[in-house]
ZAMARGU-4260 file (C-alpha; in steps of 0.2 Angstrom, whole numbers, plus 5000, padded with zeros to 4 digits):
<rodrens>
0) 4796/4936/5123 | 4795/4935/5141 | 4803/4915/5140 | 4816/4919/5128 | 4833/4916/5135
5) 4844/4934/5131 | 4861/4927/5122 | 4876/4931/5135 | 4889/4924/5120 | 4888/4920/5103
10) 4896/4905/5094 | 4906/4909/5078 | 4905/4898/5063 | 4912/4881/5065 | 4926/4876/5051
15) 4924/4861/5042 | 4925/4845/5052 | 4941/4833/5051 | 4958/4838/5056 | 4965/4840/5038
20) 4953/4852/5033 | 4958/4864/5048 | 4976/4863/5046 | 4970/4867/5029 | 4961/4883/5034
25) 4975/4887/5048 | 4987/4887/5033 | 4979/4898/5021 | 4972/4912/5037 | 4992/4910/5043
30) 5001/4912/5027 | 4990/4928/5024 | 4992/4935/5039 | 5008/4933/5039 | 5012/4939/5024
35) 5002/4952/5027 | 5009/4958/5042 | 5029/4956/5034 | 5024/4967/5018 | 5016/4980/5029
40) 5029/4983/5042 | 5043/4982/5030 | 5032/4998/5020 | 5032/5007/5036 | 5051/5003/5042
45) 5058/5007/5024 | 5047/5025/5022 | 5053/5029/5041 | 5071/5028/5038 | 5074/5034/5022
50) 5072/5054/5021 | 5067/5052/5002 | 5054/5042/5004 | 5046/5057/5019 | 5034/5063/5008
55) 5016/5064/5008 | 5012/5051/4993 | 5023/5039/5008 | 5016/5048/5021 | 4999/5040/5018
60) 5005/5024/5011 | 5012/5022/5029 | 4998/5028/5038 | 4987/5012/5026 | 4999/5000/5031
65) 4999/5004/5049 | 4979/5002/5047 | 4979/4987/5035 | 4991/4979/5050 | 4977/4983/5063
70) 4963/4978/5052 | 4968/4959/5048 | 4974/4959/5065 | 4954/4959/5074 | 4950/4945/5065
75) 4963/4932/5054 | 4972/4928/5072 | 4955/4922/5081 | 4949/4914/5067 | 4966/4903/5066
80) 4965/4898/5085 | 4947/4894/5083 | 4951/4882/5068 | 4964/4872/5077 | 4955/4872/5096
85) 4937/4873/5089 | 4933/4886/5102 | 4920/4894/5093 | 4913/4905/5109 | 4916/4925/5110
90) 4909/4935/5124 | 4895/4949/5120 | 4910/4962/5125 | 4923/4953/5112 | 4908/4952/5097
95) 4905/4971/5102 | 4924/4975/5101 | 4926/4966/5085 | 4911/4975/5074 | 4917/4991/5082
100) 4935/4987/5075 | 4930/4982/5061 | 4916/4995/5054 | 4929/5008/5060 | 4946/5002/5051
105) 4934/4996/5034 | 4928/5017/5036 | 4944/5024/5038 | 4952/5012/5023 | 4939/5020/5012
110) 4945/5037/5015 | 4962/5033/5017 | 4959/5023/4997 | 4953/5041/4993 | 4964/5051/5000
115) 4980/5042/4991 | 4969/5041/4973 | 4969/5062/4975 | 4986/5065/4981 | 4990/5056/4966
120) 4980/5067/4954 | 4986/5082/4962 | 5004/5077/4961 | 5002/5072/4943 | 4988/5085/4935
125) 4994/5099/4946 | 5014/5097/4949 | 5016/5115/4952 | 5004/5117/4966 | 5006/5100/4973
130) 5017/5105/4989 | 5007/5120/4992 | 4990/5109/4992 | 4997/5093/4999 | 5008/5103/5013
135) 5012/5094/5030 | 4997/5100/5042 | 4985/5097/5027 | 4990/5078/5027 | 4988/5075/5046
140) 4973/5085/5045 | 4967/5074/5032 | 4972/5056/5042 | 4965/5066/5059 | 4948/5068/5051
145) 4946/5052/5044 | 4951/5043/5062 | 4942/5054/5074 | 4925/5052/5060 | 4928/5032/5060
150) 4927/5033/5078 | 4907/5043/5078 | 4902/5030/5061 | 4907/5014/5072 | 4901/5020/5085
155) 4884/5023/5079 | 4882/5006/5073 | 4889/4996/5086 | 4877/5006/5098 | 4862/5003/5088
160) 4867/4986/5086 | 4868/4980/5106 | 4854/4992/5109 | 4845/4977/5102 | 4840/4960/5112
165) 4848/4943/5105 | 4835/4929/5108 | 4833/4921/5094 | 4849/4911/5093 | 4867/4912/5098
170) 4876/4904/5082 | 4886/4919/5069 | 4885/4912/5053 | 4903/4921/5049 | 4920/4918/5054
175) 4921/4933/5066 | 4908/4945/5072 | 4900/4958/5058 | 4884/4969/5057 | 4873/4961/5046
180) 4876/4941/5054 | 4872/4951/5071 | 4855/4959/5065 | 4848/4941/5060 | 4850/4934/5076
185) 4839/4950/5085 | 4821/4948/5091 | 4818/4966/5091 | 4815/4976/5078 | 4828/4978/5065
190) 4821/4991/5053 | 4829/5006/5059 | 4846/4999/5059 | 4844/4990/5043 | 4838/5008/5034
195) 4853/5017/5044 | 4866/5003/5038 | 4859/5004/5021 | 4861/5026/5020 | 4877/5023/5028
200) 4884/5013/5016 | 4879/5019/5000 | 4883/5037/5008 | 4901/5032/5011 | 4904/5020/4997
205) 4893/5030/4986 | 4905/5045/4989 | 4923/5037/4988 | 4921/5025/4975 | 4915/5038/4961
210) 4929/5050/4970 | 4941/5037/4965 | 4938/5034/4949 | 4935/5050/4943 | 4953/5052/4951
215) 4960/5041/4942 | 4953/5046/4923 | 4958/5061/4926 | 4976/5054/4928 | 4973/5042/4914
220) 4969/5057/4903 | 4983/5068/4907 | 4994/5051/4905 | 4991/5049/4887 | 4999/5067/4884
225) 5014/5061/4890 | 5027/5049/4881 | 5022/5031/4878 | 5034/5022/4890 | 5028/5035/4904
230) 5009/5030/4901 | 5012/5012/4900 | 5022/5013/4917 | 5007/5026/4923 | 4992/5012/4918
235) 5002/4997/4926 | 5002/5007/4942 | 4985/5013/4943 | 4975/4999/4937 | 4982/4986/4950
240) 4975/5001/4963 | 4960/5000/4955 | 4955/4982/4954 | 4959/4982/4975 | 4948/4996/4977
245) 4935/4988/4967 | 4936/4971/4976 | 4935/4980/4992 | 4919/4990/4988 | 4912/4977/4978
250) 4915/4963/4994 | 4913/4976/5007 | 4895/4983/5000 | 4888/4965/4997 | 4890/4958/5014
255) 4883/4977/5021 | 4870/4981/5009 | 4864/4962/5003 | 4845/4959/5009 | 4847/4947/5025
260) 4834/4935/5019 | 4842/4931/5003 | 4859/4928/5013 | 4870/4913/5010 | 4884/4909/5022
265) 4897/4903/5011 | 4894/4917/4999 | 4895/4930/5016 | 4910/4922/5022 | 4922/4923/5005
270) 4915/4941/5003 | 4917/4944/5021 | 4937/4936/5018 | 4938/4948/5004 | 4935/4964/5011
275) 4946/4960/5027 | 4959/4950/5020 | 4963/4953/5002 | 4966/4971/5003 | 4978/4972/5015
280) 4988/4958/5009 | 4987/4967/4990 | 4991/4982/4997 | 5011/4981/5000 | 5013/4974/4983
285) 5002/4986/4973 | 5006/5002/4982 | 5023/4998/4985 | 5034/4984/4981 | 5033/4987/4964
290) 5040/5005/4966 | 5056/5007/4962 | 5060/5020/4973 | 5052/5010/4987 | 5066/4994/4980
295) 5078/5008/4981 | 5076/5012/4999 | 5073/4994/5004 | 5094/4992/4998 | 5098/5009/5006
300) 5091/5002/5023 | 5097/4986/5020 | 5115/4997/5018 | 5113/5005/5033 | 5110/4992/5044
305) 5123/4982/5040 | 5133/4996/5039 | 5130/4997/5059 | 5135/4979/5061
</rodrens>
């Protein structure tokens, strides 16, 4: 140990080589990004302005699209500067910054995931006592609670992660910095971080994806005692937020809980692009523009601000 070289930078995984295939990959990043970022900002714009849409169903659906914003922001615009330039090097200090970003903003879209799955049981199972239960300080102490916990569950892992030493390469086999890419390149002893990464995981994912689904049947089975035309409108909602759900567990819980040995790079890089890409580019289209009363403020801003011209 005592002629290893400590790494003082890491080198992220090089795109494919020839100029066509990286316009290629800056395309397909860019588009998604942008997309991303345009869907979400017009969710948060249109259930800002409009009073009718200032309730806690929107109030959460806000709070997810400022996340889902932040979220593809830590790594989608680095990874498109890096396949133009080729500048593949990040700092110990930037690859810390980005697993804590990333850990924290994956946690809190979990809970966020949950939280919206139950407000829409309780708002369709239990109408009556759905403003008492789902009241104003409830909801912020829910979004509180689930940001100031992401904080202490990244934090954890980030800490035990650079508490390790880096010797025996410098080379991230992933297109930005994550936990599991990190823990192969350590010369210490990985075990304990490995078996707290492993708990963590199915702790969190074990708890929110159950909570979903069970969410969700028991919206399902109040559905079908309601007309026809209602439940067919109720199923085309639900399963769309389903399927992004699953494919963010699913993705999220391969690249976290996956054995390291048995790692593959491509297959860690397109589930690494599914759990920080997909979802947050689904999300304005699933959650909210196909509502109609989401359409209907969209006009109504539309209205007023060419009102004001």
């Amino acid at each position: 140990m005592a002629n290893s070289t400590v790494v003082t930078e890491f080198l992220l995984l090089s795109f494919p080589d020839g100029w066509n295939m990286r316009v290629f990959y800056f395309t397909i990043f860019t588009m998604t990004y942008l997309g991303t970022m345009l869907g979400n900002l017009l969710i948060i714009t249109v259930t800002t302005a409009d009073q009718n849409l200032h309730t806690p169903m929107y109030f959460f659906l806000r709070n997810l699209s400022i996340l889902d914003m932040c979220y593809i922001s830590i790594t989608v615009p680095n990874a498109c500067v890096n396949s133009l330039t080729g500048n593949q090097v990040i700092s110990v200090g930037g690859c810390a910054t980005q697993i804590f970003l990333v850990i924290y903003c994956a946690y809190v879209e979990m809970l966020f995931l949950s939280i919206m799955a139950w407000d829409r049981y309780v708002a369709i199972c239990q109408p009556l006592q759905y403003p008492i239960i789902m009241n104003p300080q409830f909801c912020v102490q829910l979004t509180l609670a689930s940001l100031l916990s992401g904080l202490v569950y990244a934090g954890v892992h980030t800490g035990n992660t650079f508490k390790l030493t880096f010797c025996h390469s410098n080379v991230v086999h992933q297109f930005f910095c994550d936990l599991p890419s990190l823990l192969r390149l350590s010369c210490s002893d990985t075990t304990s971080n490995m078996v707290l990464l492993l708990l963590s995981a199915v702790v969190v994912c074990g708890g929110c994806f159950p909570f979903i689904t069970m969410s969700y049947i028991r919206i399902f089975s109040a559905m079908l005692k309601f007309p026809t035309r209602e439940t067919g409108k109720a199923f085309s909602t639900c399963i769309p937020h389903i399927l992004v759900v699953f494919i963010f567990f699913i993705s999220g819980t391969g690249v976290y809980v996956r054995p390291s040995a048995t790692s593959d790079t491509l297959q860690s890089i397109i589930l690494s692009a599914f759990y920080t890409m997909v979802p947050p580019f689904l999300n304005p289209l699933i959650y909210s523009l196909r509502n109609k009363q989401v359409k209907e403020a969209v006009r109504r801003v539309k209205q007023l601000f060419s009102g004001k011209r």
